[in-house]
NUROZA-223483 format. One record per atom (N, C-alpha, C, CB): x, y, z; atom name; residue number from 1; chain. Coordinates in pm, 1 decimal. Atoms other than C-alpha are relative to their C-alpha. Glycine has a CB too. Example, Ala and Ser with C-alpha at 12.3 -4.5 7.8 and 13.67 -1.06 7.14 Angstrom:
! NUROZA-223483
+----------+----------+----------+------+-----+-----+
!       c1 !       c2 !       c3 ! atom ! seq ! mol !
+----------+----------+----------+------+-----+-----+
!     89.0 !   -119.0 !      0.0 !    N !   1 !   A !
!   1230.0 !   -450.0 !    780.0 !   CA !   1 !   A !
!     90.0 !    120.0 !      0.0 !    C !   1 !   A !
!    -99.2 !      2.7 !    124.6 !   CB !   1 !   A !
!    -82.0 !   -119.0 !     -6.0 !    N !   2 !   A !
!   1367.0 !   -106.0 !    714.0 !   CA !   2 !   A !
!    -77.0 !    109.0 !     73.0 !    C !   2 !   A !
!     41.4 !     46.2 !   -141.5 !   CB !   2 !   A !
+----------+----------+----------+------+-----+-----+
***
This chain:
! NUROZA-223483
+----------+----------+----------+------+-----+-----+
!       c1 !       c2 !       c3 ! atom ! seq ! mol !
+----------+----------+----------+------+-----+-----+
!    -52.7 !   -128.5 !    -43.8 !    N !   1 !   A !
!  12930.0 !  -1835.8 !   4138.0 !   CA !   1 !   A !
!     12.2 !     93.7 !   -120.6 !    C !   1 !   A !
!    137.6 !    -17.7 !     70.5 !   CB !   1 !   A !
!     18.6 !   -167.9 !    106.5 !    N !   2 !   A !
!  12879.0 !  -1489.5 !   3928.1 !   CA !   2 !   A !
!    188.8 !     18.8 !      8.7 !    C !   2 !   A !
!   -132.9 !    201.4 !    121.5 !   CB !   2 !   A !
!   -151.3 !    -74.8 !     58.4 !    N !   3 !   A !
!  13215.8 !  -1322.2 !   3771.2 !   CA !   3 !   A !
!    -35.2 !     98.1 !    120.9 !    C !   3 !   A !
!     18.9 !     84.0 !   -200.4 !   CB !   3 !   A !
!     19.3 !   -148.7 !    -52.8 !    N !   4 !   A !
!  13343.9 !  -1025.1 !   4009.9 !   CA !   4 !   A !
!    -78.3 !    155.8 !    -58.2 !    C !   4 !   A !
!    129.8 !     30.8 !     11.2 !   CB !   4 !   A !
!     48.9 !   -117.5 !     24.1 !    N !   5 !   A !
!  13231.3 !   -809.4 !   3724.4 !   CA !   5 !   A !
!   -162.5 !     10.2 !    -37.2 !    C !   5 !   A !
!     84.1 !     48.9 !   -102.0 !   CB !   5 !   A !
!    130.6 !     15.0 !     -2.6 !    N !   6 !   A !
!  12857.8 !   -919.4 !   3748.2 !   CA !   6 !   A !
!   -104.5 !    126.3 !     35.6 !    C !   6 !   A !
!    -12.6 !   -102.3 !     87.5 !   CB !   6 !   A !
!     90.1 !    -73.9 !   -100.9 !    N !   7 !   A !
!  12724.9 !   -697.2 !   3987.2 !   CA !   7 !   A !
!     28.4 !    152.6 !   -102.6 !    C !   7 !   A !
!     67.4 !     -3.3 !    205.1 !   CB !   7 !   A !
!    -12.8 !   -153.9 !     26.2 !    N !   8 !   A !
!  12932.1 !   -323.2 !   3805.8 !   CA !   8 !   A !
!    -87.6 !    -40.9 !   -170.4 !    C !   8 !   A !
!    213.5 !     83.4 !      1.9 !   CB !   8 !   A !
!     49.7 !     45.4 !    123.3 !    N !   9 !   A !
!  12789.1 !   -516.9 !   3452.3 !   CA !   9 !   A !
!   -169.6 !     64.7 !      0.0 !    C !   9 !   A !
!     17.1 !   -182.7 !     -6.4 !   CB !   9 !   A !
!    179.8 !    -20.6 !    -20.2 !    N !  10 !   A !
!  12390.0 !   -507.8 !   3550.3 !   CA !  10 !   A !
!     10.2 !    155.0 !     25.2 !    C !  10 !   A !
!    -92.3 !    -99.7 !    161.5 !   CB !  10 !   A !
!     60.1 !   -122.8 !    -53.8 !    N !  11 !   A !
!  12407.8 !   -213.3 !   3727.2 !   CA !  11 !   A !
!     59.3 !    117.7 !   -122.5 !    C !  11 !   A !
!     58.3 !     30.4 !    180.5 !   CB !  11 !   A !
!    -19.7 !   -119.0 !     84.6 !    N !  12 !   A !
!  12575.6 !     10.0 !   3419.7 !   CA !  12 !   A !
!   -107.0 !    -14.1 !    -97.2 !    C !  12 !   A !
!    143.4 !     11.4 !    -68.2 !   CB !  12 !   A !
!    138.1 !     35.8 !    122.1 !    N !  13 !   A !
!  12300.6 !   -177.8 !   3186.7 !   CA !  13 !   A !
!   -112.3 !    102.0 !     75.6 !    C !  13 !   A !
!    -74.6 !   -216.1 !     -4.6 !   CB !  13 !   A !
!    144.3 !    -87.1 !    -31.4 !    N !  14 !   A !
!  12029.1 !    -64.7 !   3410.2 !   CA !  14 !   A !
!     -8.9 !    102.9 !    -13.3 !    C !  14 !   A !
!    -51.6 !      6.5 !    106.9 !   CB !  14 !   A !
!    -28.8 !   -136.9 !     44.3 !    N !  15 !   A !
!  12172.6 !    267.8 !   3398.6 !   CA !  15 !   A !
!    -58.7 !     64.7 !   -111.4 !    C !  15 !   A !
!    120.2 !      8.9 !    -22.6 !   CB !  15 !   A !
!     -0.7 !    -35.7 !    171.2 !    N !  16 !   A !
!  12177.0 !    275.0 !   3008.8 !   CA !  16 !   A !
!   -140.8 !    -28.1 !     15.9 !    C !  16 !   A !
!    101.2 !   -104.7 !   -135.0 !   CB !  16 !   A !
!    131.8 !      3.2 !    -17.3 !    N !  17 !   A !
!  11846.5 !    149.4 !   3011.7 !   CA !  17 !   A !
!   -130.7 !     59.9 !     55.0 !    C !  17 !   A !
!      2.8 !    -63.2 !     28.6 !   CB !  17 !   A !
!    121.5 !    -71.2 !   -106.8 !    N !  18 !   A !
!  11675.7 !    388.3 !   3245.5 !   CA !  18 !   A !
!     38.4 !    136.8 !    -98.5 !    C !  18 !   A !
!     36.1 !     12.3 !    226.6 !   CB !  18 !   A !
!    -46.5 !   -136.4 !     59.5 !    N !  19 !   A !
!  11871.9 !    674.0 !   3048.2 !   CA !  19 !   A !
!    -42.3 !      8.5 !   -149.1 !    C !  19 !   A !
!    165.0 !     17.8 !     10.9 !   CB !  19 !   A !
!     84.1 !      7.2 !    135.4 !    N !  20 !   A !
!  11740.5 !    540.7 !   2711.7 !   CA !  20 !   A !
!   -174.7 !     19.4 !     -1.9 !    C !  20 !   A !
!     31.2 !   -151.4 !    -59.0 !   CB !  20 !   A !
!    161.0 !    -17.5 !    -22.3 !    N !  21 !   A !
!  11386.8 !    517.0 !   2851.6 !   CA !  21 !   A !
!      6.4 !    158.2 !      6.1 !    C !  21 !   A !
!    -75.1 !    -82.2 !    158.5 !   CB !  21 !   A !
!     36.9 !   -116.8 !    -56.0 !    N !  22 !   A !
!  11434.1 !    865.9 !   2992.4 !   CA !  22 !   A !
!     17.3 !     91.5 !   -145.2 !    C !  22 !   A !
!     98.5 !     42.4 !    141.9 !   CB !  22 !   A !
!     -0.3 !    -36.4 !    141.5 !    N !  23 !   A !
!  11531.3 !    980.0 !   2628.2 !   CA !  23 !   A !
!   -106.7 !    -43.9 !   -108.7 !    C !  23 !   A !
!    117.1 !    -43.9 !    -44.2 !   CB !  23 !   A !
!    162.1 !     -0.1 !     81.7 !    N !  24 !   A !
!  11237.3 !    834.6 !   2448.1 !   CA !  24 !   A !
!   -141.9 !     52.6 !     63.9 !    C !  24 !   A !
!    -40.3 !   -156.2 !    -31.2 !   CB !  24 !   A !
!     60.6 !    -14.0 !    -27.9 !    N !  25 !   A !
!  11025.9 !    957.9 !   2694.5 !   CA !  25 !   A !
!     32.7 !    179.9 !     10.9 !    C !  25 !   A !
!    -23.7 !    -98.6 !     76.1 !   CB !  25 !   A !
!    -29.7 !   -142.7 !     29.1 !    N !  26 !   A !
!  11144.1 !   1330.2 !   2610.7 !   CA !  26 !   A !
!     12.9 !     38.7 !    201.5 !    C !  26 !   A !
!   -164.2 !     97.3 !   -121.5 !   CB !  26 !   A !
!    -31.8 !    -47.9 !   -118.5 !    N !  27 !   A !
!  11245.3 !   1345.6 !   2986.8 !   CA !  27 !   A !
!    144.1 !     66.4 !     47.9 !    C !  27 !   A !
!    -27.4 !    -99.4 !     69.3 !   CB !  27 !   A !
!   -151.2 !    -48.7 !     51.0 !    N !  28 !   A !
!  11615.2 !   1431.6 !   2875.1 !   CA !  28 !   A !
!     11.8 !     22.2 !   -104.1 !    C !  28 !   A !
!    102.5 !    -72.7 !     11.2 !   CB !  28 !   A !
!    -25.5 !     -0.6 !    114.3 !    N !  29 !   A !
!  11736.6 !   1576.6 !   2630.9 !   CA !  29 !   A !
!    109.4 !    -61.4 !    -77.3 !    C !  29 !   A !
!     -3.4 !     94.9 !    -13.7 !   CB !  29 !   A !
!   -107.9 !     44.2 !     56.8 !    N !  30 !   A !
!  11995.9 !   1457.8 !   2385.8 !   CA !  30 !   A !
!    160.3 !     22.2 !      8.5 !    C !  30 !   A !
!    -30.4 !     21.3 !    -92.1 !   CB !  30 !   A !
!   -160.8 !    -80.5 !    -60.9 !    N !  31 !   A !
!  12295.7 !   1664.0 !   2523.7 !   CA !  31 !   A !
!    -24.8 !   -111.4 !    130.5 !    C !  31 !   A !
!      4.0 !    237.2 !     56.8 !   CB !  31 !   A !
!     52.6 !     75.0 !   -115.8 !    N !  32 !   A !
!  12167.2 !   1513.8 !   2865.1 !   CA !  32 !   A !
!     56.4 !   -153.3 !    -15.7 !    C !  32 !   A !
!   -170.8 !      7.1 !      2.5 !   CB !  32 !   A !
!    -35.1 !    133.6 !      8.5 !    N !  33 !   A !
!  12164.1 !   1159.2 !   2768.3 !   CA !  33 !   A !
!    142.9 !    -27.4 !    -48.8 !    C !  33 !   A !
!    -94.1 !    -64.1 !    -84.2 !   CB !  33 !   A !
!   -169.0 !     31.8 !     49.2 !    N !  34 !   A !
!  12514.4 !   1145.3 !   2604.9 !   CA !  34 !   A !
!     90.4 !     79.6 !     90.3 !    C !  34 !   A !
!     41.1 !     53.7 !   -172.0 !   CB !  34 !   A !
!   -102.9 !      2.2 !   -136.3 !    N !  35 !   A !
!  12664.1 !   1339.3 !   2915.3 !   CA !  35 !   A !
!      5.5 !   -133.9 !     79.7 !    C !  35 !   A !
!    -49.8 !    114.5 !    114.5 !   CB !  35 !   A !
!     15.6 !    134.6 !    -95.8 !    N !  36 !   A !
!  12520.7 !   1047.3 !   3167.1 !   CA !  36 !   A !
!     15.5 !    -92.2 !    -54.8 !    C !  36 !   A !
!   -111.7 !    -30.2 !     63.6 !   CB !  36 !   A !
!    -67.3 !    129.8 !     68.0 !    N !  37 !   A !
!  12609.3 !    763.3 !   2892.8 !   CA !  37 !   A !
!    136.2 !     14.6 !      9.6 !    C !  37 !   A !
!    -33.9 !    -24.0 !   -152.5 !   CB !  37 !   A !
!   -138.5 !    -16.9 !    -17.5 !    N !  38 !   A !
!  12925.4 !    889.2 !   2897.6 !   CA !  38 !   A !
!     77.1 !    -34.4 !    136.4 !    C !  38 !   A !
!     20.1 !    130.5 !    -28.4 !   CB !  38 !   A !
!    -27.5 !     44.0 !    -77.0 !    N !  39 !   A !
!  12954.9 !    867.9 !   3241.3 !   CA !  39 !   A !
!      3.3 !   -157.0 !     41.7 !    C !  39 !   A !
!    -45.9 !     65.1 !     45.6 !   CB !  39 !   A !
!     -5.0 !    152.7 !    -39.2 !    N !  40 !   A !
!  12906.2 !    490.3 !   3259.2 !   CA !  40 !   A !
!    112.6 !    -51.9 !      5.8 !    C !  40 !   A !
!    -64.8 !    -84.2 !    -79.4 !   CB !  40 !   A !
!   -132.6 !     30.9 !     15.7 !    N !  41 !   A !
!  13249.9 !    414.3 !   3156.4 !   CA !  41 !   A !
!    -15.4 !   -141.2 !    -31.9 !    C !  41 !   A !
!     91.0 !     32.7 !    120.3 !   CB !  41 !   A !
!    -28.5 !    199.5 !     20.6 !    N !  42 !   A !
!  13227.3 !     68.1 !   3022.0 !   CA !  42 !   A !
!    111.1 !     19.3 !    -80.1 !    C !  42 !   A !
!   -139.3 !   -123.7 !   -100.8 !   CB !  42 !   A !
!   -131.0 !     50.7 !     45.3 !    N !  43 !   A !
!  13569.5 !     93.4 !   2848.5 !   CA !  43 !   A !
!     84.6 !     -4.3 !    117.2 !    C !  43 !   A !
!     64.4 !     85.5 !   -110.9 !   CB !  43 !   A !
!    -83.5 !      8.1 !   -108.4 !    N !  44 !   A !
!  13731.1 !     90.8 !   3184.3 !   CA !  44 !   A !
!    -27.2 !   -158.2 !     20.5 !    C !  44 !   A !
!    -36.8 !    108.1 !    128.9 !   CB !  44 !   A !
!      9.3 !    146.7 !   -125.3 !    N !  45 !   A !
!  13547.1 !   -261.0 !   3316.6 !   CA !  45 !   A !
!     42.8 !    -75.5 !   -160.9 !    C !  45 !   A !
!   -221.1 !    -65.0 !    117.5 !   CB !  45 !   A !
!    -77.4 !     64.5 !     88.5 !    N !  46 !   A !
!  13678.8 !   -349.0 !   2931.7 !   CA !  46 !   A !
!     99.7 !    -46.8 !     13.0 !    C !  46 !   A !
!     19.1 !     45.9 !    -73.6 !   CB !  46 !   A !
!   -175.9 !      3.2 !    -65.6 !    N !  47 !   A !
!  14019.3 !   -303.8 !   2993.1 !   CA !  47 !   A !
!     70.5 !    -61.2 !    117.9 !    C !  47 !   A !
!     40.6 !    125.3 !     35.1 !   CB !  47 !   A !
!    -27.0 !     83.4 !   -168.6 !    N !  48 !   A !
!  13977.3 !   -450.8 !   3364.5 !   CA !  48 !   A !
!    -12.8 !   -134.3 !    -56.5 !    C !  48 !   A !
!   -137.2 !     28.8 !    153.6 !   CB !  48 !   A !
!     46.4 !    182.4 !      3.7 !    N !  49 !   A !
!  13825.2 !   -806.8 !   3244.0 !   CA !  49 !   A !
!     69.5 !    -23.9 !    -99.3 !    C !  49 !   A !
!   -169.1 !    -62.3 !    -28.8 !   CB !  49 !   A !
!    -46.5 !     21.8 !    106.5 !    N !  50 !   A !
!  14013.7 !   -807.6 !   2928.7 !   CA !  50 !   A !
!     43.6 !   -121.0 !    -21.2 !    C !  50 !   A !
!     75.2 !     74.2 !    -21.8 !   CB !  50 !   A !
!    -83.1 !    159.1 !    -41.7 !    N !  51 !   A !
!  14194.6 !  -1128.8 !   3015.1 !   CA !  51 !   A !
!    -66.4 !    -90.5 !     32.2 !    C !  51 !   A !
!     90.9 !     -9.8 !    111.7 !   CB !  51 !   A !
!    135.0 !    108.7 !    -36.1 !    N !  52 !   A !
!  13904.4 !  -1274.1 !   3137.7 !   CA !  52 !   A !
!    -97.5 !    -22.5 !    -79.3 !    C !  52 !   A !
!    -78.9 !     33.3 !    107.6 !   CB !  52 !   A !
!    114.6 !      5.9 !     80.2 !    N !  53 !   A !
!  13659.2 !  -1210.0 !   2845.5 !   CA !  53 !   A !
!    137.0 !    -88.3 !    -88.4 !    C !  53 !   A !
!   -101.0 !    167.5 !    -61.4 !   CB !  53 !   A !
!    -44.1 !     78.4 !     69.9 !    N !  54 !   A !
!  13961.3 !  -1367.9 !   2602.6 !   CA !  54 !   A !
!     38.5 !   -136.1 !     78.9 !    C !  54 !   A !
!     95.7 !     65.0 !    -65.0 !   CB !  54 !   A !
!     20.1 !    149.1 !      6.3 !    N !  55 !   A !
!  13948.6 !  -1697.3 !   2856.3 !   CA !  55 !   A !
!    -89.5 !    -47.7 !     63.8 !    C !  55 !   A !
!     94.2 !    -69.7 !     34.1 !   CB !  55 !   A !
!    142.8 !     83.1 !    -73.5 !    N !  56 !   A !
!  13612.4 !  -1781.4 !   2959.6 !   CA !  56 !   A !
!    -45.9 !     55.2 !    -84.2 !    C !  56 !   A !
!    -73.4 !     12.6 !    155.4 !   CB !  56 !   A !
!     76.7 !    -62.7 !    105.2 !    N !  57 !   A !
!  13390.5 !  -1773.4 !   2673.4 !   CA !  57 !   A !
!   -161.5 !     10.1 !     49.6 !    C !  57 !   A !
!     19.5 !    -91.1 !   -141.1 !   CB !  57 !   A !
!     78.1 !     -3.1 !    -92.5 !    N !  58 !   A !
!  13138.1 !  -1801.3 !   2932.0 !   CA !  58 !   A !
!    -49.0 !    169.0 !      8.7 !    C !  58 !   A !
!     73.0 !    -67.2 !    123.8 !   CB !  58 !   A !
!      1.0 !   -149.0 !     30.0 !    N !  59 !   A !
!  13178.3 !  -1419.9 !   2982.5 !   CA !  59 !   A !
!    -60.9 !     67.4 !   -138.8 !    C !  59 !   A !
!    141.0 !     38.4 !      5.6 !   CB !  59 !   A !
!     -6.8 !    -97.2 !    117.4 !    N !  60 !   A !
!  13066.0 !  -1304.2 !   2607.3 !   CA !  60 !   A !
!   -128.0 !     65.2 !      9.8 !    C !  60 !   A !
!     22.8 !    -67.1 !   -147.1 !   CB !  60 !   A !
!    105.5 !    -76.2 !     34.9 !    N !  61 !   A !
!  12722.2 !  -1186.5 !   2666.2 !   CA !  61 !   A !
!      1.0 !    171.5 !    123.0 !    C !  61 !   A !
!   -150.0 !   -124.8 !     19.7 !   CB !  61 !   A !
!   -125.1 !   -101.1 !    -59.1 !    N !  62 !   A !
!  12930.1 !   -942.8 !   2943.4 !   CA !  62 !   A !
!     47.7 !     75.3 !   -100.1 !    C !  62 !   A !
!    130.2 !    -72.7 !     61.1 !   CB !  62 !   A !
!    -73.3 !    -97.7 !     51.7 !    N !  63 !   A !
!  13131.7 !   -811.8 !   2676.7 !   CA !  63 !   A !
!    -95.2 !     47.5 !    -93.4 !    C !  63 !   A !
!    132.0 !    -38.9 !    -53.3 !   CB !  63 !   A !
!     84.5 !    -83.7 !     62.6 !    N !  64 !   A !
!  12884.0 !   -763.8 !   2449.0 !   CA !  64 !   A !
!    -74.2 !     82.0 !      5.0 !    C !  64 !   A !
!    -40.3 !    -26.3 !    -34.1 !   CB !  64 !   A !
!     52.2 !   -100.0 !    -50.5 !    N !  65 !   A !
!  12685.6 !   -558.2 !   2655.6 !   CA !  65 !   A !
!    111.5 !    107.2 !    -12.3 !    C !  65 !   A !
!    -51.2 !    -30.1 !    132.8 !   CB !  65 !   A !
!    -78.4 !    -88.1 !    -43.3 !    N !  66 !   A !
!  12993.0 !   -379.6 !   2741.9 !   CA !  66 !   A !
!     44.1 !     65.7 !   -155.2 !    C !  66 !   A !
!    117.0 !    -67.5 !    101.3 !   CB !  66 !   A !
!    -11.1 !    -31.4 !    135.1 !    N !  67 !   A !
!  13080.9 !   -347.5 !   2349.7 !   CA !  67 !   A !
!   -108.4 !    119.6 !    -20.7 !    C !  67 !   A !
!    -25.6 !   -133.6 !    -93.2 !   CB !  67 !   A !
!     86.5 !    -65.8 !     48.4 !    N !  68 !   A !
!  12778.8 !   -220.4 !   2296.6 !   CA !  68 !   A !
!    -17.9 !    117.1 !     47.8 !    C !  68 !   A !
!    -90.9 !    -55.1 !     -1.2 !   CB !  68 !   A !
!    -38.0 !    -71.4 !    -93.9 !    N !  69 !   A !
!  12793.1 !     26.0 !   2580.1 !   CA !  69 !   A !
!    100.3 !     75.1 !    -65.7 !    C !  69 !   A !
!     35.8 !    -69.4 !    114.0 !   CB !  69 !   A !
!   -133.8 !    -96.0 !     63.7 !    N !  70 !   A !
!  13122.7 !    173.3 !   2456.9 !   CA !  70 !   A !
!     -7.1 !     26.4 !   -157.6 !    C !  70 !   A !
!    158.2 !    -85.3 !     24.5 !   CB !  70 !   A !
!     25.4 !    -41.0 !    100.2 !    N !  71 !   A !
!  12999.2 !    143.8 !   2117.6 !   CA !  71 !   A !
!    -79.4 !    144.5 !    -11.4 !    C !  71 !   A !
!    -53.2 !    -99.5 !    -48.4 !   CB !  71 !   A !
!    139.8 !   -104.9 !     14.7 !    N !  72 !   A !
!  12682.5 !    382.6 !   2164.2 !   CA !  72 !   A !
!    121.7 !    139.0 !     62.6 !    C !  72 !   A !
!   -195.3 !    -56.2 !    145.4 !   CB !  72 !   A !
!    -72.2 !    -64.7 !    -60.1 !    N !  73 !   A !
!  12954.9 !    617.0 !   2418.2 !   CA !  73 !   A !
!     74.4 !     85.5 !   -149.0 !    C !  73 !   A !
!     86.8 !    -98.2 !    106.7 !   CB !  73 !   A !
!    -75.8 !    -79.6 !     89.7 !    N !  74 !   A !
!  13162.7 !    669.0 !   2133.2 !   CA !  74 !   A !
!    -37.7 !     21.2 !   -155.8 !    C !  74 !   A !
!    124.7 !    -54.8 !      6.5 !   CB !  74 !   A !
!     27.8 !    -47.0 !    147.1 !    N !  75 !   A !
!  12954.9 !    700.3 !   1807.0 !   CA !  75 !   A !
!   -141.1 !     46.5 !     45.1 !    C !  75 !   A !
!      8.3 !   -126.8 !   -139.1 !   CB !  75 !   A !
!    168.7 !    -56.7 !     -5.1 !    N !  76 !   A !
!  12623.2 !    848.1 !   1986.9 !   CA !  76 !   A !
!    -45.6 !     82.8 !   -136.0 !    C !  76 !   A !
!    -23.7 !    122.6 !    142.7 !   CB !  76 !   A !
!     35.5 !   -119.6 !    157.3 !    N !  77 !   A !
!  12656.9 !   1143.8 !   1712.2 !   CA !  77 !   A !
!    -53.1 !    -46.3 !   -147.3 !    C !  77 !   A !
!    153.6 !     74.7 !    -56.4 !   CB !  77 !   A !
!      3.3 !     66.9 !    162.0 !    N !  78 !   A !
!  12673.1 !    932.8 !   1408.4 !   CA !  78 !   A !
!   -127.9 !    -60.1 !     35.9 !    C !  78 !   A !
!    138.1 !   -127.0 !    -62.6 !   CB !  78 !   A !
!    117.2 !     89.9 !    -25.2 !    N !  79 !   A !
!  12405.7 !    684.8 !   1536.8 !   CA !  79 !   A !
!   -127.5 !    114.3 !    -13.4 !    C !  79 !   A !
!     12.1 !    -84.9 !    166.5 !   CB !  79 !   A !
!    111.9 !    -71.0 !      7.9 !    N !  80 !   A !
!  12149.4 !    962.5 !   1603.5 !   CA !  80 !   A !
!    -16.3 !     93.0 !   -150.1 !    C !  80 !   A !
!      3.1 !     87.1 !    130.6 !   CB !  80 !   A !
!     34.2 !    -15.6 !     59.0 !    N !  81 !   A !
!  12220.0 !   1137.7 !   1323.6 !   CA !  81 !   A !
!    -24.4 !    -72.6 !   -175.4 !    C !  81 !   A !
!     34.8 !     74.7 !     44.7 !   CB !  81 !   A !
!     39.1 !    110.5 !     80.0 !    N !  82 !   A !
!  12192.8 !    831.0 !   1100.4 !   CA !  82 !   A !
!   -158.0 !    -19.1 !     18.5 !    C !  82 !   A !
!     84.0 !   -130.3 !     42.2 !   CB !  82 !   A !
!    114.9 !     33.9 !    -40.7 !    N !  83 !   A !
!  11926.3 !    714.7 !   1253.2 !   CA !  83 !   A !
!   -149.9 !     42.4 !     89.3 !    C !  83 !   A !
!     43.4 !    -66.4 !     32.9 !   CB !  83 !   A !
!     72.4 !    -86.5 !   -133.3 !    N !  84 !   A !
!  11770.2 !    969.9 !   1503.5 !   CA !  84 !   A !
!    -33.6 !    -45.7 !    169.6 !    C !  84 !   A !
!   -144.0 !     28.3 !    -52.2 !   CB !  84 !   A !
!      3.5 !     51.5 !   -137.7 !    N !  85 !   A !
!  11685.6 !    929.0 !   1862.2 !   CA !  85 !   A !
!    -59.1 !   -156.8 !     47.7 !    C !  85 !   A !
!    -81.4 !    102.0 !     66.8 !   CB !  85 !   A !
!     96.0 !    142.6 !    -50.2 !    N !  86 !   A !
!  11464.5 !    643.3 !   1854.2 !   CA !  86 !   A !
!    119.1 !   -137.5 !    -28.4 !    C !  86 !   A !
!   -182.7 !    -25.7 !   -132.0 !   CB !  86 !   A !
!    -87.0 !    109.0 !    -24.6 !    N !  87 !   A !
!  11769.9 !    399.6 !   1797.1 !   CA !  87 !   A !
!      7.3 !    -48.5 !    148.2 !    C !  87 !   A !
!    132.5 !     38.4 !    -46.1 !   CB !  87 !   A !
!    -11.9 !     14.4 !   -158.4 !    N !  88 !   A !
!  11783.1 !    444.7 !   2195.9 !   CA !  88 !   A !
!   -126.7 !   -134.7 !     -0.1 !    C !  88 !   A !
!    -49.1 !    181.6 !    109.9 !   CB !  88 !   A !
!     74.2 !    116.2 !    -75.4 !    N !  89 !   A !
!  11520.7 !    199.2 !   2178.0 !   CA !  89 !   A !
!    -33.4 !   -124.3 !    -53.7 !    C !  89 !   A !
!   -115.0 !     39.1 !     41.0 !   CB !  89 !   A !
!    -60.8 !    149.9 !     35.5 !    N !  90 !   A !
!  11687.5 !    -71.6 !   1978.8 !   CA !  90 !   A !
!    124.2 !    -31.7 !     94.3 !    C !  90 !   A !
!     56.3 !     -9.0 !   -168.5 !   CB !  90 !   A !
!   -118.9 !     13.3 !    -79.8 !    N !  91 !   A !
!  11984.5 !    -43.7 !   2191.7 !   CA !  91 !   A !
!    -52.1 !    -48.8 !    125.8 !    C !  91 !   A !
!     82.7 !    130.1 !     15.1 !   CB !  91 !   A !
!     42.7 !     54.5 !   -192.0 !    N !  92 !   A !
!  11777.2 !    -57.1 !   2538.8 !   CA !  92 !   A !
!    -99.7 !   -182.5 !    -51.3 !    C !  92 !   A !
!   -190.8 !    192.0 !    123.0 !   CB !  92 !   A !
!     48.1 !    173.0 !     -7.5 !    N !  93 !   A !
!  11580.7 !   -409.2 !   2367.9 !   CA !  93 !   A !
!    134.5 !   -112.5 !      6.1 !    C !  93 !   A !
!    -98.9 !    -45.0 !   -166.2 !   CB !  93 !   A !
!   -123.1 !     49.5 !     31.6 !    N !  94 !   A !
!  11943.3 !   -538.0 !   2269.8 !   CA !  94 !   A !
!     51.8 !    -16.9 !     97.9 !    C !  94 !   A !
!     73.2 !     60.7 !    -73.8 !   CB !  94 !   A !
!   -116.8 !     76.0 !   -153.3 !    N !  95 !   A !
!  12097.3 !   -496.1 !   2630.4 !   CA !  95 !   A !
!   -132.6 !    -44.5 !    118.3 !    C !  95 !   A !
!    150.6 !    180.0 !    112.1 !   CB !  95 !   A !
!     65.6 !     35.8 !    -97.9 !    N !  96 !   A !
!  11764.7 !   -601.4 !   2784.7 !   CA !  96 !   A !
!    -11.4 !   -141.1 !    -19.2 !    C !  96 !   A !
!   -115.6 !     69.8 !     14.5 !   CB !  96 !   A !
!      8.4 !    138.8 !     30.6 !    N !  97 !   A !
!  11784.1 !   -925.2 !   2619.9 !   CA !  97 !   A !
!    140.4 !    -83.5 !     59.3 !    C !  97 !   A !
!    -17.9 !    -11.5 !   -167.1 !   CB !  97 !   A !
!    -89.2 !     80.4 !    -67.3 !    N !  98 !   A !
!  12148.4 !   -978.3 !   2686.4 !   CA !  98 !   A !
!     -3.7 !    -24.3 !    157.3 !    C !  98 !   A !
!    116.7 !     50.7 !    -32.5 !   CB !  98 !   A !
!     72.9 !     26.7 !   -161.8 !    N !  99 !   A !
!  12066.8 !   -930.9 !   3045.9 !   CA !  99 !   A !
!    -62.1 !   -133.9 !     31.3 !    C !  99 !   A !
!   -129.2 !    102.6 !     27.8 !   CB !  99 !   A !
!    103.7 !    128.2 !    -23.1 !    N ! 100 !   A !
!  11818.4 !  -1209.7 !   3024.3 !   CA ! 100 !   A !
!    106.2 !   -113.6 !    -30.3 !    C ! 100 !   A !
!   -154.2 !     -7.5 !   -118.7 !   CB ! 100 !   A !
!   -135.8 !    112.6 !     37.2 !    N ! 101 !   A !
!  12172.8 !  -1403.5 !   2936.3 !   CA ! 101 !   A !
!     98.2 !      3.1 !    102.0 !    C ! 101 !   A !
!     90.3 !     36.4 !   -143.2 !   CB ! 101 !   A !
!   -118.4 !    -45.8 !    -57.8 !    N ! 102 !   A !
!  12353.5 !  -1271.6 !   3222.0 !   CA ! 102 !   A !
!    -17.8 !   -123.0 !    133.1 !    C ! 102 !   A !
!      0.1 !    190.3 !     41.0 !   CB ! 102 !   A !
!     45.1 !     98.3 !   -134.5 !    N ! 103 !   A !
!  12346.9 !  -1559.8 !   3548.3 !   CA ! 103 !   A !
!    -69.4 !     80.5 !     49.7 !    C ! 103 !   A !
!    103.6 !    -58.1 !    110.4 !   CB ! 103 !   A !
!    114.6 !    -22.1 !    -48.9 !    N ! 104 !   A !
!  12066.7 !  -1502.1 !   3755.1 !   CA ! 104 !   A !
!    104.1 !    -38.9 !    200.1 !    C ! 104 !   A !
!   -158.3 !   -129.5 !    -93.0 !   CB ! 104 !   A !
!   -112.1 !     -9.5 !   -124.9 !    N ! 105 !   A !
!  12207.9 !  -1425.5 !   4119.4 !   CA ! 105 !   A !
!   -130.3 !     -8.9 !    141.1 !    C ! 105 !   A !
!    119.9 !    197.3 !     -6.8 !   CB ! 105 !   A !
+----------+----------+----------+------+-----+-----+
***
C-alpha cells in the first residue's frame, strides 16, 4: 500500500517537470515558470507529512523530491542567476529519477 501522500507527490513532480520542459523549450518565460512553481506548494505537503517523513525512512525519496521542490520555489533567483535557466534541466533529471524510486501503483 502507497503513503496517502503518493498520489499529491507524483502529480506536483509531473507538474515541475512539464513546467521545466516548458522552460527549456522557450514556451514560458522565466517570470511564467516561477509563478506556476510557486504554485505547487510543496512546503505545505512538508509540513502535512512531517511526522511521517521523521518515522518511516521508507518515505525519503518523497521528501526529497519535496525538498527539492521547495528548494527551487524559494531560491529560483539565485539558482538562475548562478547558473542560468538551463539548471531547469538538472532539476527535471533529479526529480525524474527520484520518481523512478517512488512505489509503482
Amino acid at each position: 500500500m502507497v503513503h496517502p501522500m503518493h498520489r499529491h507527490v507524483v502529480d506536483m513532480v509531473h507538474k515541475a517537470t512539464e513546467l521545466m520542459d516548458s522552460l527549456l523549450r522557450a514556451r514560458i518565460d522565466l517570470d511564467e515558470y516561477s509563478k506556476q512553481l510557486g504554485l505547487l506548494d510543496a512546503d505545505q505537503l512538508l509540513d502535512q507529512y512531517r511526522e511521517d517523513f521523521r518515522n518511516d525512512v521508507s518515505l525519503v525519496y518523497y521528501l526529497d523530491a519535496l525538498m527539492l521542490l521547495s528548494s527551487l520555489q524559494h531560491e529560483l533567483d539565485f539558482q538562475v542567476a548562478e547558473y542560468g535557466a538551463n539548471t531547469a534541466l538538472e532539476d527535471m533529471r533529479n526529480l525524474q529519477e527520484l520518481m523512478a524510486k517512488f512505489p509503482h501503483t
